[in-house]
SEFIGU-89017 format. One record per residue: chain; residue in three letters; y, x, z of N, C-alpha, C in turn; residue number from 0. Coordinates in steps of 0.02 Angstrom, whole numbers. Atoms other than C-alpha are relative to their C-alpha. Layout:
N
A ALA Y X Z Y X Z Y X Z NUM
...
//
This chain:
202
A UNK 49 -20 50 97 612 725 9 -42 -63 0
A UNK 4 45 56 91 553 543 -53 -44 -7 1
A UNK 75 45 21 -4 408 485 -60 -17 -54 2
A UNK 15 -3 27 -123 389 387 21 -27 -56 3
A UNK -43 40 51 -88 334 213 -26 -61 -31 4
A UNK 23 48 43 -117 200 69 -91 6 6 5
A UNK 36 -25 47 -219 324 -10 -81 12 60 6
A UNK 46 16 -46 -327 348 141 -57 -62 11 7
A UNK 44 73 -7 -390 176 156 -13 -41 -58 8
A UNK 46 36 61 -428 144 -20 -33 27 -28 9
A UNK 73 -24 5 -585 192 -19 -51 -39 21 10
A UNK 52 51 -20 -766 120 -9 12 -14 69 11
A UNK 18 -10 -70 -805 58 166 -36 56 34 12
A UNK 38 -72 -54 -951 202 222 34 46 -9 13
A UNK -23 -76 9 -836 348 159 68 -22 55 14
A UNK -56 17 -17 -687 245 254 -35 4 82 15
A UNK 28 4 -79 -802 202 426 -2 73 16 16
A UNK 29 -84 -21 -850 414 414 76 15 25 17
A UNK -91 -42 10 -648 462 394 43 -26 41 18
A UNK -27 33 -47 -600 337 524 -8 42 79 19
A UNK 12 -27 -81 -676 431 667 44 62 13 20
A UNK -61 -39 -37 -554 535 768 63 -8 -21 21
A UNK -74 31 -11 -407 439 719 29 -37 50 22
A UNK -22 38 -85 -294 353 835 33 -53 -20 23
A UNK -50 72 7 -253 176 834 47 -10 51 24
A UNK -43 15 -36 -91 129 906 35 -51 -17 25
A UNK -15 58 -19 -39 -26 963 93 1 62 26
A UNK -63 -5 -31 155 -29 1012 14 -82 47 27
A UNK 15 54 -21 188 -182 1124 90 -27 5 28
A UNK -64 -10 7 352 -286 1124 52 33 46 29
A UNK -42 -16 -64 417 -199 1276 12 64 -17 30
A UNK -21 -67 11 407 -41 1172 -68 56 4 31
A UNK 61 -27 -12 247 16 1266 -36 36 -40 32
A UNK 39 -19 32 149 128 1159 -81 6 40 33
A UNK 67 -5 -22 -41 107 1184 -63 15 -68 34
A UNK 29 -32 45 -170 210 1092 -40 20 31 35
A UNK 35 -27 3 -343 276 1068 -23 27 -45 36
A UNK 3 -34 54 -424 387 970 -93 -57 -27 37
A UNK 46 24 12 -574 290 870 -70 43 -12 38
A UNK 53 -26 -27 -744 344 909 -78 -20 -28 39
A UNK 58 29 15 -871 213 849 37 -54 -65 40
A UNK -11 28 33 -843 115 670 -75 -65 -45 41
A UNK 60 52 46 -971 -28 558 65 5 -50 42
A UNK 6 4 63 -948 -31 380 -21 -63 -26 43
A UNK 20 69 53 -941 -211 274 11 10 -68 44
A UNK 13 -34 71 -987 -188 110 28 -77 -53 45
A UNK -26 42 45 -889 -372 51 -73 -41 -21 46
A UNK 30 63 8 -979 -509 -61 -82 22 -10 47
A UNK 71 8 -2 -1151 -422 -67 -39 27 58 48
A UNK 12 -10 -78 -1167 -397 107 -16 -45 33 49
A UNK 26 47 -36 -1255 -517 216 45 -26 59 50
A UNK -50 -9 -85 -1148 -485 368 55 -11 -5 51
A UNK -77 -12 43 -983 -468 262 17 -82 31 52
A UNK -23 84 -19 -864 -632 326 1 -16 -94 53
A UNK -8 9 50 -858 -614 146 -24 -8 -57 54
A UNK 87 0 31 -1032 -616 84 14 -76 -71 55
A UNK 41 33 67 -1065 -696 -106 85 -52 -3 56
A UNK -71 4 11 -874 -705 -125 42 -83 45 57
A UNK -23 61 -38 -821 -835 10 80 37 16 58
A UNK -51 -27 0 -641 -825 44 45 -61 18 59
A UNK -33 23 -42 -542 -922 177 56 5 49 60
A UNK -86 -44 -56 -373 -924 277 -18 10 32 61
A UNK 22 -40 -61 -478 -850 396 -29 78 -19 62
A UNK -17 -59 29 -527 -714 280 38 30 -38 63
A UNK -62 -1 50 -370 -698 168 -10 80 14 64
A UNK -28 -76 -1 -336 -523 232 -35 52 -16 65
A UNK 31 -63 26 -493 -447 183 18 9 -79 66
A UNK 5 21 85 -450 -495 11 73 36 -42 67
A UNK -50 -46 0 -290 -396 23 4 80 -22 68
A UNK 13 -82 13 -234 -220 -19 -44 48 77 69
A UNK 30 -43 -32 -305 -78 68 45 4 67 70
A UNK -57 -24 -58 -229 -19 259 33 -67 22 71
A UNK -21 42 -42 -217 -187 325 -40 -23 48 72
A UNK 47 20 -32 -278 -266 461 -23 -59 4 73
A UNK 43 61 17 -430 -409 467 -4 -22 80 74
A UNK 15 11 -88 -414 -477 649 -26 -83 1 75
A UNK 43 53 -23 -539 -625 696 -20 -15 43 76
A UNK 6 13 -46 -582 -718 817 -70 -40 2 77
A UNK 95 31 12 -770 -732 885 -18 -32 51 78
A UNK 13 42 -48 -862 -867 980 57 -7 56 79
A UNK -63 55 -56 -699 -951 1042 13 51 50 80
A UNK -6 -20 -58 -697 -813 1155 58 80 4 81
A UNK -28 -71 26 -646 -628 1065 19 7 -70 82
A UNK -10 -32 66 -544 -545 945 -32 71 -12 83
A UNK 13 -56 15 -602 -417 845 35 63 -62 84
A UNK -46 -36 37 -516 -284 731 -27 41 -64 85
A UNK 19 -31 29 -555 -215 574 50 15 -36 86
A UNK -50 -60 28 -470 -93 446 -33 -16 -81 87
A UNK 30 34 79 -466 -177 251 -6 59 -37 88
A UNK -1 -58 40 -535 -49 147 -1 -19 -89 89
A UNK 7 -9 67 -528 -15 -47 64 -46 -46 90
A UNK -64 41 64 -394 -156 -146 -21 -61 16 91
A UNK 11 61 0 -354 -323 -189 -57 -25 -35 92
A UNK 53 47 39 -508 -418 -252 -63 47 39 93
A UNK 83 -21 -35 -650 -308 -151 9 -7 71 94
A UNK -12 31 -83 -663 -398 22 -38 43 25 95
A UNK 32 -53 -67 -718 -239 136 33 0 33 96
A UNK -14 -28 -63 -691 -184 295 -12 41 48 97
A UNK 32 -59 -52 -728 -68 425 33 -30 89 98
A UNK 1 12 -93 -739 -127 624 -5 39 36 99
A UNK 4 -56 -37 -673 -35 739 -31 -6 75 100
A UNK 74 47 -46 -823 -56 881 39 19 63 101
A UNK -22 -26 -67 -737 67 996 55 66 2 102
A UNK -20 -54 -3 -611 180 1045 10 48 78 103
A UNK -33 -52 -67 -546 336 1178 53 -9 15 104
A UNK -52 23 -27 -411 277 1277 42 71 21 105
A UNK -46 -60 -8 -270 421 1261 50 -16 23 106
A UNK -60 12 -15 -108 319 1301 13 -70 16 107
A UNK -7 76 -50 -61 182 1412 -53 -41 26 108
A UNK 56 2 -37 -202 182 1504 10 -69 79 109
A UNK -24 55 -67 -131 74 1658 10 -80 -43 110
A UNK -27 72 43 -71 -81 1523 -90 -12 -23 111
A UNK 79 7 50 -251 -63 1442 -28 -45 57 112
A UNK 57 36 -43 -339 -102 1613 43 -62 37 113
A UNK -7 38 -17 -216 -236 1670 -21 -63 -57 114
A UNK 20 64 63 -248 -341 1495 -85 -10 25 115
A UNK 74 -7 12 -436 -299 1520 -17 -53 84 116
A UNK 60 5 -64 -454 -340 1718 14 -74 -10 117
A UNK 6 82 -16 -425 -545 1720 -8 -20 63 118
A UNK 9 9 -56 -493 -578 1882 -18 40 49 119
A UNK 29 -47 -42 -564 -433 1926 50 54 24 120
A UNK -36 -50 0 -483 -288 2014 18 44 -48 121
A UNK 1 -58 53 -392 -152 1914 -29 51 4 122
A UNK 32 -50 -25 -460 -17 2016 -91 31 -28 123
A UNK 67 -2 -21 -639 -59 1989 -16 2 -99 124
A UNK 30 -12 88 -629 -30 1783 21 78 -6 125
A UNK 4 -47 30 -675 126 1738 42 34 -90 126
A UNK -29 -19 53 -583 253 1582 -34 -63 -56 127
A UNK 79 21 47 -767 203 1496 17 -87 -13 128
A UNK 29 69 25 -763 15 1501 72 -45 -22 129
A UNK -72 25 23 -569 -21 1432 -9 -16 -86 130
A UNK 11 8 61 -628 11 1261 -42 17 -66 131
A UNK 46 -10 23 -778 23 1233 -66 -69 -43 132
A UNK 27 27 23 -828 -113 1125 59 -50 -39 133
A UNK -60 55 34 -749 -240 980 66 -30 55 134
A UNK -47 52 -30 -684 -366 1095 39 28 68 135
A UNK -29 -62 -60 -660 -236 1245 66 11 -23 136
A UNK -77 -54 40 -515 -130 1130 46 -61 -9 137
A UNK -51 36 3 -437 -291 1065 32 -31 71 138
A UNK -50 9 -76 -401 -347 1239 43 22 24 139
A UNK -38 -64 -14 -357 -199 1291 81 23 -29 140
A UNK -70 -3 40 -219 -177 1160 34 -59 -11 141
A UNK -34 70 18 -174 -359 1167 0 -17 -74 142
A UNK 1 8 73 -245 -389 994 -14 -63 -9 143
A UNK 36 110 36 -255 -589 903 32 11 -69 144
A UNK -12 23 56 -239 -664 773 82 -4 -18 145
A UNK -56 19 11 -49 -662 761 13 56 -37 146
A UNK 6 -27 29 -80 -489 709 -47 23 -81 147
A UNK 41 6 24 -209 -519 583 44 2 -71 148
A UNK -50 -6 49 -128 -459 407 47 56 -10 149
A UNK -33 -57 -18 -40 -299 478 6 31 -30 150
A UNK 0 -72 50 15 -175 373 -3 86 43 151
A UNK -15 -79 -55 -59 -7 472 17 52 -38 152
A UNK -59 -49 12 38 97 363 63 16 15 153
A UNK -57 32 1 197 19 373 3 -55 69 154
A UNK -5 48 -48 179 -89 522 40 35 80 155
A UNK -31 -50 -89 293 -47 687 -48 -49 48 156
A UNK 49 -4 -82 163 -146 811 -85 20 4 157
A UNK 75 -29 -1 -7 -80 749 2 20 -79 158
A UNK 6 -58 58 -40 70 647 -50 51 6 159
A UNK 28 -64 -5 -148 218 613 17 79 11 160
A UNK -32 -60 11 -103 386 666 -45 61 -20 161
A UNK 69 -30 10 -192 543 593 1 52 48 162
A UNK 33 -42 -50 -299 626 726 -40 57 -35 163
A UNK 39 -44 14 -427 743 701 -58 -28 -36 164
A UNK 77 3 16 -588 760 592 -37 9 16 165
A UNK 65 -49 -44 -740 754 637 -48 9 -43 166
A UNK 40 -47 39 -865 866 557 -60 -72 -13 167
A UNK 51 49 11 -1018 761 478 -64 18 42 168
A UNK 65 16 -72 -1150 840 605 23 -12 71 169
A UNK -15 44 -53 -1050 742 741 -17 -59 -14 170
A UNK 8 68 5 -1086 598 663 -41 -47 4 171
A UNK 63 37 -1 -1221 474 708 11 -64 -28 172
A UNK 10 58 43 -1276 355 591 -63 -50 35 173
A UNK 22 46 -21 -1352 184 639 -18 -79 -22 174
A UNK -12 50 25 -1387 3 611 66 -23 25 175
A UNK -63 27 -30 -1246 -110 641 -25 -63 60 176
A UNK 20 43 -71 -1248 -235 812 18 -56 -15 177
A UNK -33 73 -9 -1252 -403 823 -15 -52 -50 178
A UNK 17 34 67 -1309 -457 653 -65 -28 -21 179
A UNK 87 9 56 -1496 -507 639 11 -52 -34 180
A UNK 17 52 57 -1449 -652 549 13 21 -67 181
A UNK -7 -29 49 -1416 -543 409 -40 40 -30 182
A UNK 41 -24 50 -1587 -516 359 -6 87 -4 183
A UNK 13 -70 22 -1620 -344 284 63 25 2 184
A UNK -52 -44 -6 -1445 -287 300 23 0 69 185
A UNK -40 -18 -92 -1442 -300 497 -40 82 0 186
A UNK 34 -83 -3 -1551 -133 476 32 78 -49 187
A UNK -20 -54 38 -1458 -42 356 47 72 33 188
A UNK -18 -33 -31 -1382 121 424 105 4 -8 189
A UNK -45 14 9 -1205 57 426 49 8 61 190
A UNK -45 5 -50 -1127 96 591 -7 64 27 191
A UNK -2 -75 -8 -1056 280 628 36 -14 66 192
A UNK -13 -44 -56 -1008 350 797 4 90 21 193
A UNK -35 -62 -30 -952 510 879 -44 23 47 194
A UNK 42 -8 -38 -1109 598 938 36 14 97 195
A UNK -32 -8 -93 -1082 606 1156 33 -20 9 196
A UNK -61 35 -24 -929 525 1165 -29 -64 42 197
A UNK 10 54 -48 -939 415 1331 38 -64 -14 198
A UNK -6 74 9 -829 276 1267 -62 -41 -57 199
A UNK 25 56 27 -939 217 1138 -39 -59 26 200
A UNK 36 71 -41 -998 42 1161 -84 2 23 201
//
């Protein structure tokens, strides 16, 4: 499938979180492996006047460098010492957005997904549903860190965008975003789209 383009991802964040859903991220691995889902659930960072933004009231650190980048790259971070998470730099150099990808549908390499995912637990005993259904879920899953963090998913051979399908705007459920009350009046804002019924979402 072709991928998406430049031109695609330089755009605001909410028109970029809407246009993200039913694409397919794919994560090639060095063994060749292709592993992919189609994305399902997105949040929207709206940069330096965003509460939530890593990038809020123009902060800007080698830990956020990459939002600060062109469009169609990737922002990969790592949260409470524990998870990475993945987002998709939207709009140009000098407007630090992003879009987080919360969750996706596991279409390809489904067996690699649940051995990264199980750790101690059996493989058997993880469901389609719980491989990648949440930030830190998917990056596991695809073996995502920080080494990738900077990616060009246009141009990148181990993580890229491919274009899937659209989905109509009365599929789309709009929401607050998770995880944020310390962000004040913008943990309520309706900033986090999903894929009405879809069982992976988080």
């Amino acid at each position: 499938m072709p991928r998406l383009t430049r031109r695609f991802h330089a755009r605001d964040p909410v028109t970029l979180a809407r246009a993200l859903l039913g694409q397919v991220l794919v994560r090639v691995l060095d063994d060749g492996e292709r592993l992919a889902g189609r994305i399902v659930e997105t949040e929207a960072y709206l940069g330096v006047i965003d509460r939530a933004a890593h990038t809020y009231g123009g902060r800007r650190t080698p830990r956020t460098e990459s939002m600060w980048g062109p469009a169609g790259h990737a922002y990969i971070y790592f949260l409470y010492g524990m998870h990475h998470c993945v987002n998709v730099v939207a709009q140009g150099p000098g407007e630090p957005t992003a879009v987080l990808i919360r969750a996706l549908e596991p279409l390809e390499g489904l067996e690699r997904m649940r051995a990264h995912r199980a750790g101690r637990r059996p493989k058997a005993r993880l469901r389609d549903t719980d491989l990648c259904s949440g930030p830190a879920k998917l990056a596991q899953a695809l073996a995502l860190d920080r080494r990738l963090d900077g990616t060009d998913l246009v141009e990148g051979e181990h993580l890229f965008i491919e274009r899937g399908r659209r989905v109509p705007a009365g599929n789309i459920v709009t929401g607050p975003r998770i995880g944020i009350a310390y962000a004040g009046d913008w943990a309520l804002r309706p900033l986090r789209f999903h894929m009405h019924g879809n069982p992976h979402v988080s």
